[in-house]
C-alpha positions, -999 to +999 in steps of 0.1 A: -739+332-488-731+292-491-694+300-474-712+322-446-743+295-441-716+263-444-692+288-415-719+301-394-748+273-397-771+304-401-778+333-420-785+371-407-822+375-425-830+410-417-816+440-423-804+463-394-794+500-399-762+506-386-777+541-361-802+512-347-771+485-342-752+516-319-784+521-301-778+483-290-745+482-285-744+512-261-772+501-240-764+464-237-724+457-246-703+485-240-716+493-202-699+459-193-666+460-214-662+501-207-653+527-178-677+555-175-656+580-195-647+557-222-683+551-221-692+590-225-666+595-247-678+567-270-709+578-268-699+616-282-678+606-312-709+582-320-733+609-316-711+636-335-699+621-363-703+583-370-748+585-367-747+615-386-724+602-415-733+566-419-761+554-387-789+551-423-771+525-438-776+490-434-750+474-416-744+449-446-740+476-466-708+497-445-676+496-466-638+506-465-649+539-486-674+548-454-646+541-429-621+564-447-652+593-450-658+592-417-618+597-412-619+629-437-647+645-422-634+641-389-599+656-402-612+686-420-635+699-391-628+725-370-618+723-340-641+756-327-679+745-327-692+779-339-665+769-375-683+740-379-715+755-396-693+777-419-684+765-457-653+750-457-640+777-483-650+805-456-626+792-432-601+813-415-561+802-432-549+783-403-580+769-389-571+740-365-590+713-371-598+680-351-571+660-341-558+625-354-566+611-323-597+617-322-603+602-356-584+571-341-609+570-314-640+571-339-627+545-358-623+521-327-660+527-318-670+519-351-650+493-355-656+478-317-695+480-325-691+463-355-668+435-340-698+428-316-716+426-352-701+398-364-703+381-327-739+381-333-735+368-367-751+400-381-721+404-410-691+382-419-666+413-422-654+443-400-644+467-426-622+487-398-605+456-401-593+465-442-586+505-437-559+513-418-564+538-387-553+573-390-519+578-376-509+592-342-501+628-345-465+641-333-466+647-290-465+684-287-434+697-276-443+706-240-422+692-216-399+708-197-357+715-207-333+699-181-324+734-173-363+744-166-364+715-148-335+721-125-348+759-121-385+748-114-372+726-086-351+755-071-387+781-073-402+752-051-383+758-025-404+782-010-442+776-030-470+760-006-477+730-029-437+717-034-447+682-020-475+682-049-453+692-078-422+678-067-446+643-064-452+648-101-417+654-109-405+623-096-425+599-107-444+609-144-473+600-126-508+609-140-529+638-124-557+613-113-531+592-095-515+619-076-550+632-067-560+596-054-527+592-035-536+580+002-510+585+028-509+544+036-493+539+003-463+557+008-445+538+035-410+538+017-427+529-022-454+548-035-483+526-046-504+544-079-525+512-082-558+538-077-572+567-096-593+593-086-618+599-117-646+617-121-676+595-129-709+615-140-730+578-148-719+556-117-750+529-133-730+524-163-701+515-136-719+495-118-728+475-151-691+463-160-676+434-135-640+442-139-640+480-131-633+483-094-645+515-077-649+535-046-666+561-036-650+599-022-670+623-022-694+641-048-687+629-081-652+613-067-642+580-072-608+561-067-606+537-092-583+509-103-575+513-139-579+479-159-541+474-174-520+459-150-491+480-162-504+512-147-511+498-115-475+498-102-458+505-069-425+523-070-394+530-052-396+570-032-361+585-040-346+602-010-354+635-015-396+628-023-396+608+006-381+633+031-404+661+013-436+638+014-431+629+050-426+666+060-462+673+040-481+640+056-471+640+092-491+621+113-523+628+092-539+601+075-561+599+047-554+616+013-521+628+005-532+658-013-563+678-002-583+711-006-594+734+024-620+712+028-599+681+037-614+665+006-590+649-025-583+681-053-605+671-082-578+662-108-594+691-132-582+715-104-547+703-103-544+714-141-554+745-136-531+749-105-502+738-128-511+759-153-506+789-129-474+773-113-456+778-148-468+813-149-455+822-115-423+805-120-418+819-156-419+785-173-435+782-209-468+785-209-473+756-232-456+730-209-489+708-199-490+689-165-494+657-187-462+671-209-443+664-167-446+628-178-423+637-207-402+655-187-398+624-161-392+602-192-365+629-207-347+633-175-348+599-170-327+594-201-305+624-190-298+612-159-287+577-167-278+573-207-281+531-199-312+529-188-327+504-196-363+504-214-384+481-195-375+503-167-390+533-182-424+512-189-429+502-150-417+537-141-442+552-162-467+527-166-468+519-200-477+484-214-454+483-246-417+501-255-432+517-283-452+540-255-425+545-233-402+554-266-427+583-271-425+598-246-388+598-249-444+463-168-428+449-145-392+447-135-369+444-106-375+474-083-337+479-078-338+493-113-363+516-111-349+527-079-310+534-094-330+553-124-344+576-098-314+577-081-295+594-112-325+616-117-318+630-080-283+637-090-290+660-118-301+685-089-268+709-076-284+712-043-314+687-034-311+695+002-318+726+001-350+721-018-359+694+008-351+723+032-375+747+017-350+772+016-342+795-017-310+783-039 
C-alpha cells in the first residue's frame, strides 16, 4: 500500500464490486472507444457469463484463478441454449460446446474494463494481464478446392448474380464490403474503404469520435472500419472489370441491390451463398466468409512467390500472422500481378465474362 500510495500519490478507499464497475464502463467508456456491434457484443458476453460468475466480487479482490473460471465455464457450455440448464453429466456424447473464440472475447472485455480500472487508479494490477488467453481454435475447413473453384466459376456463367459472386471471388472481400460497394469506386480499382453494417443503437455511434458513419436506409449504414489495413483500394483484374461494367452500366449508386434498388443487407447475402453452393453442388459447409480462404489459397496456387505483404493488402489484414491463416500497404503493381496469376488458373475466362456455358 506504501509502493501504490508513493506510485499513484493516492489510494482507492472504497470498495467497488466488479457487476457495479461494468455498469460504468458500458455506459461511460466503451460507447467512445467501441462500434455498435462490438458494443452489443460486449455487452452479451458481460451479461452471460462474466456478471453472473464474478460481477459480486470486489474488484480488489478479482484474481488469475477467477480469469481461468470464467475461461472453463465458458468452454464447457453448450453451445444450444435449451443444454445449458441440463447437468453437465446429462449431456448428449458429442455436445458442442462454446467456442474458443468466444472465451477470447470474454476475456478481452474483462480485461478492457479492468484496464480502464487501473486508469482510474481503482487497482494496481490487471489480472488478464498474468493468465494467458485461450488459444484460437483451428479455421474450419471450408473453403473451396482449386478444382471447386474453377467449376463454381464455369456454373456462373449463366446464374443472375455472377457479378456478385465472381466480386467475392476476386478479391476475399468481406460480405459488408461487397454489400456497401458504390458504383464510383470502381473506376479501374475497387475501393473497400466502406462497410455496410447493421447498426441497432446508432446513440452509442454517435458517442465514439472516430467511428465514421452514414446513413442507407433502415437499419443500414456504410461505415469506415477503424484499422487502416482494411480500408484498402485494389487493382480490378480483367475479367471482374469487364463483368462488373456489364452489371453497372450507366446506373449509379450501389453496386449491388435488391428489387427495391436498396443495398442487400449483408445477412441476406449469406443466405444467398448458402443456396449458390446448393445449386451448384458445392459442399455445403463452404461459408461465404471461408471465399476469403479460397482467395488466399488460390492466391498461393496461382503464384507460388507471392509475396506476403501482398496477401495482407489484398485481404486486408494488419499482421502476417493473419494473412498466414488464412493460408498493409504495398506497391499496387503487386497486388495487381497476384491477381493476374489468379485469372490464369481459369481454362476459359472469356467465356465466363461472356455468360455463356463452358
Amino acid at each position: 500500500m506504501r509502493s501504490q500510495l508513493h506510485d499513484a500519490g493516492d489510494l482507492e478507499t472504497r470498495n467497488i464490486r466488479l457487476a457495479d464497475w461494468l455498469d460504468e464502463y458500458m455506459s461511460k467508456i466503451a460507447p467512445s472507444q467501441l462500434s455498435p456491434k462490438a458494443l452489443y457484443d460486449r455487452a452479451s458476453v458481460i451479461r452471460l457469463f462474466i456478471k453472473p460468475l464474478l460481477g459480486t466480487k470486489y474488484l480488489q479482490r478479482i484474481s488469475t484463478d477467477d480469469v481461468r473460471l470464467l475461461h472453463e465455464t465458458i468452454l464447457t457450455t453448450p453451445r444450444q441454449e435449451k443444454l445449458r440448464d441440463k447437468p453437465k453429466d446429462e449431456l448428449p456424447a458429442g455436445t458442442p460446446m462454446l467456442s474458443t473464440s468466444y472465451a477470447r472475447n470474454a476475456h478481452n472485455a474483462l480485461s478492457a474494463a479492468l484496464k480502464a480500472a487501473m486508469r482510474d487508479r481503482k487497482i494496481n494490477v490487471n489480472v488478464c494481464d498474468l493468465v494467458d488467453r485461450p488459444a484460437t481454435g483451428k479455421a474450419l475447413d471450408n473453403a473451396l478446392t482449386e478444382e471447386q473453384f474453377i467449376a463454381l466459376m464455369k456454373y456462373l456463367a449463366t446464374d443472375p448474380n455472377k457479378a456478385l459472386w465472381v466480386t467475392f471471388l476476386f478479391t476475399g472481400a468481406r460480405r459488408g464490403e461487397i454489400a456497401g460497394l458504390e458504383t464510383d469506386r470502381i473506376d479501374g480499382m475497387i475501393d473497400l474503404s466502406w462497410q455496410l453494417k447493421q447498426i441497432t443503437n446508432i446513440e452509442s455511434a454517435s458517442r465514439n469520435a472516430d467511428y465514421e458513419y452514414r446513413h442507407i436506409v433502415g437499419k443500414r449504414y456504410l461505415v469506415k472500419p477503424k484499422t487502416t489495413a482494411s480500408r484498402r483500394v485494389l487493382p480490378l483484374p480483367p475479367l471482374l472489370e469487364g463483368i462488373l461494367k456489364d452489371h453497372v452500366e450507366d446506373r449509379k449508386g450501389f453496386v449491388f441491390v435488391n428489387r427495391n434498388g436498396e443495398p442487400y443487407d449483408p445477412s441476406t447475402i449469406g443466405r444467398m451463398w448458402k443456396r449458390l453452393m446448393k445449386d451448384a453442388g458445392m459442399p455445403e459447409h463452404v461459408t461465404l466468409h471461408g471465399a476469403r480462404h479460397t482467395f488466399v489459397d488460390m492466391l498461393y496456387n496461382a503464384k507460388s512467390n507471392i509475396r506476403e505483404d501482398t496477401v495482407m493488402q489484398l485481404v486486408g489484414h494488419s499482421s502476417r500472422a493473419m494473412a498466414r491463416s488464412y493460408r498493409t500497404n504495398v506497391q499496387l503493381d503487386h497486388a495487381e500481378d497476384a491477381l493476374s496469376g489468379l485469372e490464369r488458373l481459369l481454362p476459359m475466362p472469356g467465356e465466363i465474362v461472356q455468360g455463356e456455358t463452358a
